[in-house]
N, C-alpha and C positions, 0 to 999 in steps of 0.2 A: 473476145473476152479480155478483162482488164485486173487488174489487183484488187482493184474498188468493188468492181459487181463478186467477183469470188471471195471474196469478205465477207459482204453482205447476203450471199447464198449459201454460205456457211455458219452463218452468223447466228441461227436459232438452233443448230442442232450442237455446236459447241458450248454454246450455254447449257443447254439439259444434259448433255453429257458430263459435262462438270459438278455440277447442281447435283446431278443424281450421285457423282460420287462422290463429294464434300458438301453438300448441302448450300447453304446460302453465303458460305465464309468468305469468299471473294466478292470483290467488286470490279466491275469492266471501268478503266478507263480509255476511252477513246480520244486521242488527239485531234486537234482542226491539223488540213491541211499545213495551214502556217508553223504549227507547232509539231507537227510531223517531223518537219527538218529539223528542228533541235534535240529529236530524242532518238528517230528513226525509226518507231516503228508504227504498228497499224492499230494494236490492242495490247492495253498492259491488262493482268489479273493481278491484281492486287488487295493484300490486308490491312492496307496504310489506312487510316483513321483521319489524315490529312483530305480536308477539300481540296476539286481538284487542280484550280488554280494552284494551292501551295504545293499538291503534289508534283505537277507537270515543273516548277520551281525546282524542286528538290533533283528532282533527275536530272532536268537541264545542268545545275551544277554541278554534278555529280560526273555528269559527259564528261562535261566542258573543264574538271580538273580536276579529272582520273581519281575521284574519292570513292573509296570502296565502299561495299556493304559489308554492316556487320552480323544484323541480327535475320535470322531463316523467317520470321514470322516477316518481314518489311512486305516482301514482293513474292511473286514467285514465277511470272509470266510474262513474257515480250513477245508478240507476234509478229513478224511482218511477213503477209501475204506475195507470193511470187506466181507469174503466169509458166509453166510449164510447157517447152514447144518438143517437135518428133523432129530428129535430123534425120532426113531419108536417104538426104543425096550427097554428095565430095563437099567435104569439111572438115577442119581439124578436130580433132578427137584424145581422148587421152587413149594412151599406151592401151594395147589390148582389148581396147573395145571395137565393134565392128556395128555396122551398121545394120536396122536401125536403133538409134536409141535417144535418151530424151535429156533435155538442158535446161537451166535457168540461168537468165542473162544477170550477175550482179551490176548494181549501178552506181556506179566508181567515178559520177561527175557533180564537181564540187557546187553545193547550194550556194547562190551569190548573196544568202542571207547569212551563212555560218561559218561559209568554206566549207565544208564539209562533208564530205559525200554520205548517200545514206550506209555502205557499207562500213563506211569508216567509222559513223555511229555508233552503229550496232555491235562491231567488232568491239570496240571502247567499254561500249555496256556490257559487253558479255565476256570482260576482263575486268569486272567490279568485286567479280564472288559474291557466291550467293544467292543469284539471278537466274532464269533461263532463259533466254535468248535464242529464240529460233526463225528462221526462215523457213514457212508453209508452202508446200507445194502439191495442190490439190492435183492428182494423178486424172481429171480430164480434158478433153482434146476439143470436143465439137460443141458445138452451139448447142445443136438437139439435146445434150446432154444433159441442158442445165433443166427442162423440162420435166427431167424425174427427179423424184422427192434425193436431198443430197444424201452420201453415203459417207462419213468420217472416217471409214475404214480406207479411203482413197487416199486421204493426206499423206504426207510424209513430213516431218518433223526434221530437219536441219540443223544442230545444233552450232551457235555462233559463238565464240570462248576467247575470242582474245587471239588466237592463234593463226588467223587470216587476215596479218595487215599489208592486203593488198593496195598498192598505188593507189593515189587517185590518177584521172583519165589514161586507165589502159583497162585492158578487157582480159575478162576473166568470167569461169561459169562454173556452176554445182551439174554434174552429169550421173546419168542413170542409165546402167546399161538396159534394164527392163522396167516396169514399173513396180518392182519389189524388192529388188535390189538395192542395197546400200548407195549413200553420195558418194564422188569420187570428184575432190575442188580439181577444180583445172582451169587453169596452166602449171599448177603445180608440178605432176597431180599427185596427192595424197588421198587416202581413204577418210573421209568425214565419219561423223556418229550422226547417224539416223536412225529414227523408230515411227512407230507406225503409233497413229492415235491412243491405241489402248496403252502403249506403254506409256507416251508423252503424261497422258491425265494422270497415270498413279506413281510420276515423280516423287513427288510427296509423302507419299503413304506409308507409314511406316509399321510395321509388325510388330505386335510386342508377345513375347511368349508368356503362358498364365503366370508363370512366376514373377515377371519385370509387370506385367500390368496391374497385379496386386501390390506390389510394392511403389506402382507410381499413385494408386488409388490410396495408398495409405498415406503416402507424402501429400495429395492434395486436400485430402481430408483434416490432415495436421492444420496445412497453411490458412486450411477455410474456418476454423474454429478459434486459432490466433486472431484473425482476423476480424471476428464474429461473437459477441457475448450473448448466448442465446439464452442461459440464464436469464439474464436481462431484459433481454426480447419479450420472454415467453409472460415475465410480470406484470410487464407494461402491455400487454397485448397487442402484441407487433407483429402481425403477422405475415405482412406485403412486407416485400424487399426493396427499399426503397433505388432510384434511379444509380447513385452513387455506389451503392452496396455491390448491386448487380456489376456495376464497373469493375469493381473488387475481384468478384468472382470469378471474372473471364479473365481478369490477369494470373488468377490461381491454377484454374483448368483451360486446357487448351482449348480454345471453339471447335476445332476441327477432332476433335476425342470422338468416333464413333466407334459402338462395340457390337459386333457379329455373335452372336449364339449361332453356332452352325450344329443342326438335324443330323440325328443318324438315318441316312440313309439305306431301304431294302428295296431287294426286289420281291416281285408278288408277282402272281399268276398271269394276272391283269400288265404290269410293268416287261414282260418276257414275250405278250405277244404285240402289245403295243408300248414301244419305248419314249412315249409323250407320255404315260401315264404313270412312271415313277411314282412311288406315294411315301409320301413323307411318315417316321416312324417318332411320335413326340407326345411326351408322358403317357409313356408304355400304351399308347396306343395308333392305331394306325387312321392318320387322317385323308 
């Protein structure tokens, strides 16, 4: 197994898992090889509006001298995929761990296109603010393995921040003492922040309580009628929103704005002796 085919065996069920929870708002940029080394990673998620010749631009510069991010909506995703191996036998280890348990080799030798190793990259990017920058590490071992449908609950999410600038050519590794257990960087070693798929995806997400969501529903209702002479619309018979308009609009309301009506919940007779059959309790009656 390689970084490439685990990517790409990952590759359709990180999409719907996203997709189903922010809808269409991102876009996958995938670097060529070549262009790999200039940014470091495998998959950006991204809301930049930039094609992506200028976007790959934009970050390369970005790298290349240390310009931060300012705005949350730019980016939100940096992936680079890592092959995960099992130490069974005498080898250095960090403090307190015992055998067996599991590693990822970082790779700390300099691109003769950049200089620049890919950790050294990614490290840089994920001292920009703003960004997430992580190192993927799909928690399977065998071959056989790849023949059943993938499971996202296996990843682990590595976060990269700026805070591991290790050398180029010396060796250094992310370890695991079980396959559920937190990173631990070594040679350090310090305790890394890890999470598991379902946390990585709802980075994002943010909660609003009834009272801050009507008060931001009132603010963007304000902006959209500023914006908007529907008096005027309505005379002229205008009823389509034209291309520009709509542009308008998504600067006013966030794209990623979804809102949850959540069910009161009961149990029934039916739900007590079979706990699949839950029944939903929605305008006063039971569906």
């Amino acid at each position: 197994m390689n970084e490439a085919f685990l990517e790409m065996y990952y590759f359709k069920s990180i999409v719907e898992s996203l997709r189903e929870c922010y809808g269409n708002i991102y876009r996958i940029y995938k670097p060529s090889p070549r262009r790999e080394s200039w940014v470091g990673f495998d998959q950006g998620w991204t809301r930049s509006v930039l094609p992506e010749h200028d976007f790959f631009n934009e970050i390369r510069n970005r790298v290349q001298n240390g310009i931060r991010f300012n705005d949350r909506d730019y980016v939100s995703y940096f992936l680079q995929f890592k092959v995960v191996k099992q130490m069974v036998g005498v080898g250095n280890q960090p403090q307190n761990f015992h055998l067996p348990f599991y590693f990822v080799d970082l790779s700390l030798i300099p691109n003769n296109t950049t200089g620049m190793s890919q950790h050294q990259t990614l490290n840089i990017l994920g001292s920009l603010g703003n960004v997430d920058v992580n190192y993927v590490c799909p928690m399977i071992f065998e071959p056989p393995d790849l023949y059943e449908p993938p499971e996202v609950n296996l990843l682990r999410f590595v976060k990269v921040d700026g805070h591991q600038p290790y050398p180029n050519n010396t060796n250094h590794r992310i370890c695991f003492q079980t396959i559920d257990s937190g990173p631990v960087w070594f040679s350090d070693p310090i305790e890394g922040y890890g999470m598991d798929f379902e946390v990585f995806k709802n980075l994002n997400i943010k909660h609003y309580s009834p009272e801050e969501l009507i008060n931001r529903l009132q603010l963007w209702k304000r902006e959209i009628f500023k914006n908007f002479n529907f008096k005027e619309r309505i005379r002229l018979g205008l009823n389509e929103i034209e291309s520009e308009e709509k542009v308008k609009v998504c600067q006013v309301i966030p794209s990623s704005l979804v809102i949850f009506e959540v069910q009161k919940v009961i149990q029934t007779k039916d739900s007590e002796n079979f706990p699949d059959r839950i029944r939903w309790y929605k305008n006063g009656k039971l569906e």
